[in-house]
C-alpha positions in Angstrom: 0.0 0.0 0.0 1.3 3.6 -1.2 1.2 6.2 2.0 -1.2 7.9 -0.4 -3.7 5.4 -0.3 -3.2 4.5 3.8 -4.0 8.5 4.3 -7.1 8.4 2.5 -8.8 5.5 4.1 -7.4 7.0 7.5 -9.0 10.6 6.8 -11.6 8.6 5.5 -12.2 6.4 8.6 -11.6 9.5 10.9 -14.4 11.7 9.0 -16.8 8.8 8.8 -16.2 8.7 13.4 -17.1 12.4 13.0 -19.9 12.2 11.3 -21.2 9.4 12.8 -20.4 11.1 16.8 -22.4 14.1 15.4 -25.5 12.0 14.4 -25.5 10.4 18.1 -24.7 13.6 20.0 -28.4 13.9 21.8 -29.1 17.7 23.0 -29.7 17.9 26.7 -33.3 19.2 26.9 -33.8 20.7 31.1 -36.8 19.6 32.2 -36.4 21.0 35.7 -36.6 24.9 36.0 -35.7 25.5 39.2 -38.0 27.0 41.3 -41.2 25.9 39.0 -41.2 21.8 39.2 -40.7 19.5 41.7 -40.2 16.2 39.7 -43.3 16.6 37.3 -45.3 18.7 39.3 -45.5 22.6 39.0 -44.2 24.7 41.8 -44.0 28.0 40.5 -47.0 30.9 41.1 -46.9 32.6 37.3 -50.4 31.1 37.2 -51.5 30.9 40.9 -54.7 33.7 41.9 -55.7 34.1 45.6 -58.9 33.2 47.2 -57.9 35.7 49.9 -54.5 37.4 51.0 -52.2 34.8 50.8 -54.4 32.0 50.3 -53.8 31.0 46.5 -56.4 28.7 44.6 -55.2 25.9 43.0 -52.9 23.1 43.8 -51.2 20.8 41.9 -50.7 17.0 40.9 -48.3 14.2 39.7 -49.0 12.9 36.0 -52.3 10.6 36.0 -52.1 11.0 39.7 -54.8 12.6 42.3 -52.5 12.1 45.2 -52.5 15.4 47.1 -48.9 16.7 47.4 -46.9 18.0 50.4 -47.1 21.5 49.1 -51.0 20.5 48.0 -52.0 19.8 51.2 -50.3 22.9 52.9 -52.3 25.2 50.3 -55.5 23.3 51.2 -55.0 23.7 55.0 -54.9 27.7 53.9 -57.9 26.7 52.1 -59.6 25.5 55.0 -58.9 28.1 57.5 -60.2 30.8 55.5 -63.3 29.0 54.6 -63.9 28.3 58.4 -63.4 32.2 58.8 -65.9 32.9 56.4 -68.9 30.4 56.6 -71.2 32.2 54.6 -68.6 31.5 50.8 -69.5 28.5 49.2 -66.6 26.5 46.7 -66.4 25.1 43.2 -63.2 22.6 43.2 -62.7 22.6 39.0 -60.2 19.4 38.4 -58.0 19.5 34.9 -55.7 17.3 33.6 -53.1 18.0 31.1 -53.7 17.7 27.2 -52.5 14.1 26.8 -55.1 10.9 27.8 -58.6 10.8 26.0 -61.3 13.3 26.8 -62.8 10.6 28.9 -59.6 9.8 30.8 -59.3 13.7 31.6 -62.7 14.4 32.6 -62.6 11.2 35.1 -59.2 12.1 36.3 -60.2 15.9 37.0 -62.9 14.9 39.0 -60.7 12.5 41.1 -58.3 15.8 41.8 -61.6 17.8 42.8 -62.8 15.4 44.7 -59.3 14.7 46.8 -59.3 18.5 47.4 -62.6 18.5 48.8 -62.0 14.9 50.8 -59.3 17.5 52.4 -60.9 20.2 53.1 -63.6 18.1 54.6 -61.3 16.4 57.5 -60.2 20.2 58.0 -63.9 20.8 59.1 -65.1 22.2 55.9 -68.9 20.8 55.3 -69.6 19.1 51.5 -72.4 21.2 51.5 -70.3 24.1 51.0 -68.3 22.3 47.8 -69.4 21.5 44.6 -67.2 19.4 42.3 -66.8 19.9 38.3 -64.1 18.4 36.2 -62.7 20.1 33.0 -60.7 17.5 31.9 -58.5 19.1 29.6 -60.9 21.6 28.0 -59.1 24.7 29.8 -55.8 24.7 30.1 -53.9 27.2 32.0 -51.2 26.8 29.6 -51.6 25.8 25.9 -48.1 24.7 25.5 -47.4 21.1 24.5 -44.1 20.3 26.9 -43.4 19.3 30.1 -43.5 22.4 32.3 -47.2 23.4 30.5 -48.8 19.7 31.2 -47.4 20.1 34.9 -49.7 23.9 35.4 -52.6 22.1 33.9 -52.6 19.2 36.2 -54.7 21.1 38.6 -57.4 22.0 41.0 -58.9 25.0 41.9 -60.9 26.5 44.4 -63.7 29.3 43.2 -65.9 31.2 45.3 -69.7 29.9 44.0 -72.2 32.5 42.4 
């Protein structure tokens, strides 16, 4: 073999590794945003309103989960305390569920965050009578992106004062 020859199948071999490492390099996509999710669940307050000073309305859930969180169950206790202040203000607890899962899925699985909400407020001495439960499903999202950090706001419930 000429040293022509061996340096063209060795430029050869070494631009066929680069070319080849450049196809399999994967982009690191952050999930996590610090201060805004929690594993899959939204933290953040961009779209949290108040019931009151310092009570905000609407906590948040694991994907296809209705298991109240730490943080959940500390905004529901707020939840609670406020309603027992004021007995006269009745509640809607509106359940969503991210844009993924069928319209049936969604619908069932926002009523089963409503109605873990309410089963909350009710061992903090807050009477059923005073809650209604309605699921959304996914028909209103808080955010109407299609990624992670959008499908973790719109896992949700949220407390309403009732007309």
């Amino acid at each position: 073999m000429t040293l022509n020859k061996i340096l063209r199948n060795t430029l050869l071999v070494l631009t066929a590794c680069l070319v080849l490492s450049a196809c399999a390099t994967k982009k690191e996509v952050a999930t996590e945003i610090k201060g805004q999710m929690q594993g899959d669940v939204y933290t953040g307050t961009d779209t949290v309103e108040y019931l009151a000073d310092g009570v905000p309305d609407r906590v948040f859930f694991a994907t296809n989960e209705s298991i109240l969180t730490t943080a959940s169950r500390e905004t529901l206790r707020a939840q609670a305390a406020w309603l027992r202040k004021n007995p006269n203000i009745n509640v809607v607890l509106e359940g969503h569920a991210d844009e993924r899962g069928t319209r049936e899925y969604n619908l069932a699985l926002g009523e089963r965050r409503a109605n873990a909400a309410k089963d909350y407020l009710m061992t903090y001495g807050i009477s059923s009578d005073r809650i209604t439960v309605l699921s959304y499903g996914k028909e209103r999202p808080v955010d109407s992106g299609s990624n992670p950090l959008a499908w973790s706001k719109n896992r949700r419930s949220v407390t309403v004062k009732a007309n």
